[in-house]
C-alpha positions as CSV (number, residue, x, y, z in Angstrom):
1,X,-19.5,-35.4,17.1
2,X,-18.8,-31.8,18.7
3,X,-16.5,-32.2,21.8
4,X,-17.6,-31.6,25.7
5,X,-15.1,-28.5,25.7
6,X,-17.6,-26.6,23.6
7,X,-20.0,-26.4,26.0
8,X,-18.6,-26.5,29.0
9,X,-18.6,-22.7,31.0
10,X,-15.5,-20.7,31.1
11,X,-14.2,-20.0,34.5
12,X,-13.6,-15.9,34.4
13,X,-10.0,-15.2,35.2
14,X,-9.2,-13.5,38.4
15,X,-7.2,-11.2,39.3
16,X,-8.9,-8.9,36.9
17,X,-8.0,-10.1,33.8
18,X,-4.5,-11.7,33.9
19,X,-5.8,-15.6,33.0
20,X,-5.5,-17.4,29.7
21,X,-8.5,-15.7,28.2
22,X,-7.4,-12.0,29.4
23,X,-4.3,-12.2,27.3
24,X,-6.0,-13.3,24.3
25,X,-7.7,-10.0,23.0
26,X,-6.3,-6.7,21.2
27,X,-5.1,-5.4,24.7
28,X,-2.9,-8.1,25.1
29,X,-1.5,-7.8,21.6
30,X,-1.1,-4.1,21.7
31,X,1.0,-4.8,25.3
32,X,3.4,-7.1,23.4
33,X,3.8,-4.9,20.4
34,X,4.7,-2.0,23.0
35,X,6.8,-4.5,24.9
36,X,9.0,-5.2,22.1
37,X,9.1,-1.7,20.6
38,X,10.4,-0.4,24.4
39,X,13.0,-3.4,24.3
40,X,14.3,-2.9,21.2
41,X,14.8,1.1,22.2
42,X,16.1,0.1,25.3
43,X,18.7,-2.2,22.9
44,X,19.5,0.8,20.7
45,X,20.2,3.4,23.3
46,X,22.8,1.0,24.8
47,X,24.4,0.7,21.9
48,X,25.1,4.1,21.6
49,X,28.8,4.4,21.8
50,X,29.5,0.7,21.5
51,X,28.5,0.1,18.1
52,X,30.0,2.3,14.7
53,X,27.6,5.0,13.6
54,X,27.7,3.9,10.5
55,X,26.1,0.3,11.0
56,X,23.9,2.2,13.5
57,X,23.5,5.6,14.1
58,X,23.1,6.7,17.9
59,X,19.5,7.8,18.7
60,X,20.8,11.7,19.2
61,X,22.5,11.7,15.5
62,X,18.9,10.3,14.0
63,X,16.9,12.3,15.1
64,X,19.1,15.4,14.0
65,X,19.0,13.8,10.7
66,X,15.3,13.4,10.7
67,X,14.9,16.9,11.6
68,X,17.2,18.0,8.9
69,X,15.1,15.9,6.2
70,X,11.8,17.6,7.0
71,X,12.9,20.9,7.5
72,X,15.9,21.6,4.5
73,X,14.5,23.1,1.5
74,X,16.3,20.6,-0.8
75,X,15.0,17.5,1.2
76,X,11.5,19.1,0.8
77,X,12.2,18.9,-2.7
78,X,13.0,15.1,-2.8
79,X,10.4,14.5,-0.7
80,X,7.6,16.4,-2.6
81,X,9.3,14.8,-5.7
82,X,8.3,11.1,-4.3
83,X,4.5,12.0,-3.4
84,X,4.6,13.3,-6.9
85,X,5.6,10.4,-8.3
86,X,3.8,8.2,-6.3
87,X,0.3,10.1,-6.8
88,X,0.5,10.3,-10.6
89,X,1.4,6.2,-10.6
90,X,-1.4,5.6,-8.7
91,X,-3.8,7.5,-10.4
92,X,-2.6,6.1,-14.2
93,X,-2.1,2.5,-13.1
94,X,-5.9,2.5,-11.2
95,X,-7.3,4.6,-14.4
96,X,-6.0,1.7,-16.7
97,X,-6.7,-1.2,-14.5
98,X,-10.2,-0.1,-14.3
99,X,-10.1,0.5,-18.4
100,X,-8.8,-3.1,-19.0
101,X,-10.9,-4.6,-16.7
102,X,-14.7,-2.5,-18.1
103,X,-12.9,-3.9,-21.2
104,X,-13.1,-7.3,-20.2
105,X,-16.0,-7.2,-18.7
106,X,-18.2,-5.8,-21.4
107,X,-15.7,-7.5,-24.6
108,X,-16.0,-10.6,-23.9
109,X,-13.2,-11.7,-26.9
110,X,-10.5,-9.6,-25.1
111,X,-11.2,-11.4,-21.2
112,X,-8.4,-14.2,-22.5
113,X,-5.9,-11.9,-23.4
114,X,-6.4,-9.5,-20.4
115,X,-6.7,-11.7,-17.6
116,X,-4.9,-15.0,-19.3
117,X,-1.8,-13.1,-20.9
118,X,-1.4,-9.4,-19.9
119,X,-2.0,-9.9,-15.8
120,X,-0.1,-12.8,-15.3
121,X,2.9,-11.4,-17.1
122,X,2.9,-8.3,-15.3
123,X,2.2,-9.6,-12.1
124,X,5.2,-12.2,-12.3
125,X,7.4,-8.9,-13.6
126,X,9.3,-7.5,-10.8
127,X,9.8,-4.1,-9.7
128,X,13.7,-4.2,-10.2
129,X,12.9,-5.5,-13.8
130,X,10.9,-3.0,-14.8
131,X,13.3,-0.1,-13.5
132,X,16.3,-1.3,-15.5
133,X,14.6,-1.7,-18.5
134,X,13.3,2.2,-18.0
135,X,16.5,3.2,-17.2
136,X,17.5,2.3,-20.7
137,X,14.5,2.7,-22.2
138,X,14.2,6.3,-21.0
139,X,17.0,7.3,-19.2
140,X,16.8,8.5,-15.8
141,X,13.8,10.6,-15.4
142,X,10.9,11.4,-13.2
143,X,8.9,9.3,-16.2
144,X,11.3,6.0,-15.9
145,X,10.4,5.8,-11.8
146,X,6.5,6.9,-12.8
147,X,6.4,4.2,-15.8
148,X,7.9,1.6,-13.2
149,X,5.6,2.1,-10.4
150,X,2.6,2.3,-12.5
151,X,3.8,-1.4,-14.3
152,X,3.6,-2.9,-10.7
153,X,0.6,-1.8,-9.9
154,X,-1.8,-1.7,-12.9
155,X,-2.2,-5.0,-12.0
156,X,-4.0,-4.5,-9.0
157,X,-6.2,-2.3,-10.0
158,X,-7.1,-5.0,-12.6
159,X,-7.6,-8.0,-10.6
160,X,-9.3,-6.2,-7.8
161,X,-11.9,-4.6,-10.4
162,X,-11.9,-7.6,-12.2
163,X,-13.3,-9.0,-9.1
164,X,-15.8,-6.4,-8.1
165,X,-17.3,-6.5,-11.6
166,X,-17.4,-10.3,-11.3
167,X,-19.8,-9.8,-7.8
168,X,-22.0,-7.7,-9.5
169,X,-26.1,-8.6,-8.7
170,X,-27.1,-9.8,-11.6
171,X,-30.5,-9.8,-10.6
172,X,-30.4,-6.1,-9.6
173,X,-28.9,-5.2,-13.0
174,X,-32.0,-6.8,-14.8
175,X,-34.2,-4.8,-12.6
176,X,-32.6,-1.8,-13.9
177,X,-32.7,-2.9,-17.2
178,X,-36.4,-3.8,-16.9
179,X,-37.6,-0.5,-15.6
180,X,-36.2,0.8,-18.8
181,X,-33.3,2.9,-17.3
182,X,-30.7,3.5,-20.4
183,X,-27.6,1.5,-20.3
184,X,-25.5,4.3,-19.3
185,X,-27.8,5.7,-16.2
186,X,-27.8,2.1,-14.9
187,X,-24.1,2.1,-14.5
188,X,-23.8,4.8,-13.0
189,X,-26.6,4.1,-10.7
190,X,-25.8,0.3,-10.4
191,X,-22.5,-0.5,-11.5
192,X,-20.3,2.4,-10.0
193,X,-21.6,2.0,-6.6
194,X,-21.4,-1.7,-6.3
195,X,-17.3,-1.1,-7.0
196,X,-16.7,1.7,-4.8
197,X,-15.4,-0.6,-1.8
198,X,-13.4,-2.7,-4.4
199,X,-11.9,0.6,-5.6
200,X,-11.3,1.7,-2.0
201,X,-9.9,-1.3,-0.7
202,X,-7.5,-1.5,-4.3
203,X,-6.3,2.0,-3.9
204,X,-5.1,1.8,-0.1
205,X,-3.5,-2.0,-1.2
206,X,-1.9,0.6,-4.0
207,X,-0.8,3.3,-2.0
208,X,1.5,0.6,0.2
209,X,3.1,-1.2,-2.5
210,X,4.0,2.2,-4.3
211,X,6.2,3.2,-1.4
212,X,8.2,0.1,-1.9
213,X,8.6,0.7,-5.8
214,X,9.3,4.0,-5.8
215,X,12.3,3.7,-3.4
216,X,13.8,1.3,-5.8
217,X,12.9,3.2,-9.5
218,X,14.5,6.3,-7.8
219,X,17.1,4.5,-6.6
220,X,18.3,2.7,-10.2
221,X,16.3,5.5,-12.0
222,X,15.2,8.5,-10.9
223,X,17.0,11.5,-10.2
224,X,15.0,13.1,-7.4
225,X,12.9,11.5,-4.6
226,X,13.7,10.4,-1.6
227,X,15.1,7.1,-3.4
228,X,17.7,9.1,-4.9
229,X,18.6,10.7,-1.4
230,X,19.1,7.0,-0.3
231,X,21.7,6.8,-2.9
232,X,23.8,9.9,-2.1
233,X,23.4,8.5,1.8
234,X,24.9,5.3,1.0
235,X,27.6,6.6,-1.2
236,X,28.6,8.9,1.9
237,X,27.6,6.2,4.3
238,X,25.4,8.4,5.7
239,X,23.4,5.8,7.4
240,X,21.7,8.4,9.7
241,X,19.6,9.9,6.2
242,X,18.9,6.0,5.4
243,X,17.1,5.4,8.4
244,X,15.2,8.9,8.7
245,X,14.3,8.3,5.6
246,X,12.7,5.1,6.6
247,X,11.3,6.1,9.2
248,X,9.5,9.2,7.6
249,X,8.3,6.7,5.0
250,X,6.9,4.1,8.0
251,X,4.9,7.2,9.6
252,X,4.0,8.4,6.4
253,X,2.2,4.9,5.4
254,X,1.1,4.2,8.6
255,X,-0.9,7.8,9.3
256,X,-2.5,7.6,5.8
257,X,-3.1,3.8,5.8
258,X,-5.2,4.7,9.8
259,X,-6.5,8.0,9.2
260,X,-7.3,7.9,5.7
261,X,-7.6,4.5,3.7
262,X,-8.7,2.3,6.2
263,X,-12.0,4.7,7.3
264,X,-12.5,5.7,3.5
265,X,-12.7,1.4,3.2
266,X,-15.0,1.4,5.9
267,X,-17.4,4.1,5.0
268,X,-17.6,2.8,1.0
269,X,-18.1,-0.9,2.6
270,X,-20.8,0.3,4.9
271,X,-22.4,2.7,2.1
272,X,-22.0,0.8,-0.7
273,X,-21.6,-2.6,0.5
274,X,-18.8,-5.1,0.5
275,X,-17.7,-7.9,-1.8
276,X,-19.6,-11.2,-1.1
């Protein structure tokens, strides 16, 4: 039995806004969120002076070494070196994720070992695992941090696809098939559009996670990237490079998650359709 308090009128807060229900929404949250980010510089420009630059660099000394990391030849290098890395991952581990899971799919005898043996093992593999065993494996090379990366995230490009394929209208496939379309023009007409969000929506969850992996294959295992830059800072305790570093990476992320995976999710979802 469904309480009084669901149908009993809301008062509208006065004072335009400032009630219960005004500080509910995504204004209120993006206040907060600006609140503690204007606190927290507040914090750090105080400390300036009072606290050792090298547990935290002074605002002035960051943003010298920011500058210095985005406009230096050699740091261009590094940081060319990581997008590099990070694209090629991407576009092997999603290339055999969606291999493995077609396989699946369509060979029904090898579902078990892909989704019962093969995902769960990689998924439960960590990322520092897999870069110490490339490190000996293949020494320390652009392919160790590559071969790492793509290990973490092949399987997301499985599961993800695996799921998409799973969704597929199986009623709208036998249509296909009925109006004698070939096997090969249906799936391309049916199949390949029905995964486009899944793809979409696996390739920004992707493009996150790389970040994190690669900082830690070049770190153990690479020789270039901004990883390895990391390295060098902490040997010199350089902790002004370690936090432009981070802080590049955080925009980085950030500007392509807003202004390039999260609309490309949106426009496949509302082309194509999303997963029900």
């Amino acid at each position: 039995m469904r309480s009084d308090l669901s149908t009993a009128p809301r008062t509208p807060a006065s004072g335009g806004g400032i009630g219960h229900d005004g500080w509910s929404g995504p204004l209120a949250s993006r206040a907060f969120a600006a609140l503690v980010l204007a606190a927290l510089g507040a914090a750090w420009f105080a400390s300036a002076g009072r606290v050792p630059a090298y547990l935290l660099p002074p605002p002035a000394e960051l943003g010298s070494a920011l500058w210095a990391l985005i406009s230096t030849g050699q740091r261009l290098t590094h940081l060319g070196a990581t997008l590099g890395h990070i694209g090629a991952a991407i576009a092997i581990a999603f290339a055999g994720g969606a291999l493995l899971a077609f396989v699946a799919h369509y060979a029904h005898w090898s579902a078990p070992a892909i989704h019962q043996r093969m995902s769960p093992f990689l998924s439960a593999f960590s990322g520092i695992g897999w870069t110490l065993l490339a490190a000996i494996w293949f020494g320390v090379s652009s392919f160790t941090v590559i071969f790492t990366i793509v290990a973490v995230l092949l399987p997301f490009a499985l599961v993800n696809l695996r799921e998409g394929l799973a969704a597929l209208d199986a009623e709208i496939l036998e249509m296909g098939r009925s109006f004698g379309r070939s096997r090969l023009r249906a799936w391309r007409l049916l199949v390949l559009p029905a995964l486009v969000p899944f793809a979409a929506a696996t390739l920004r969850i992707m493009f996150g996670v790389a970040w994190k992996v690669t900082l830690t294959a070049e770190l153990f295992g690479g020789g270039r990237g901004l990883g390895y830059v990391i390295n060098v800072a902490r040997q010199d305790y350089d902790t002004a490079t370690i936090f432009a570093v981070i802080l590049l990476i955080i925009a980085a992320v950030t500007l392509a998650d807003r202004l390039i995976f999260a609309p490309l999710e949106r426009l496949s979802t509302r082309q194509f359709g999303g997963a029900r």
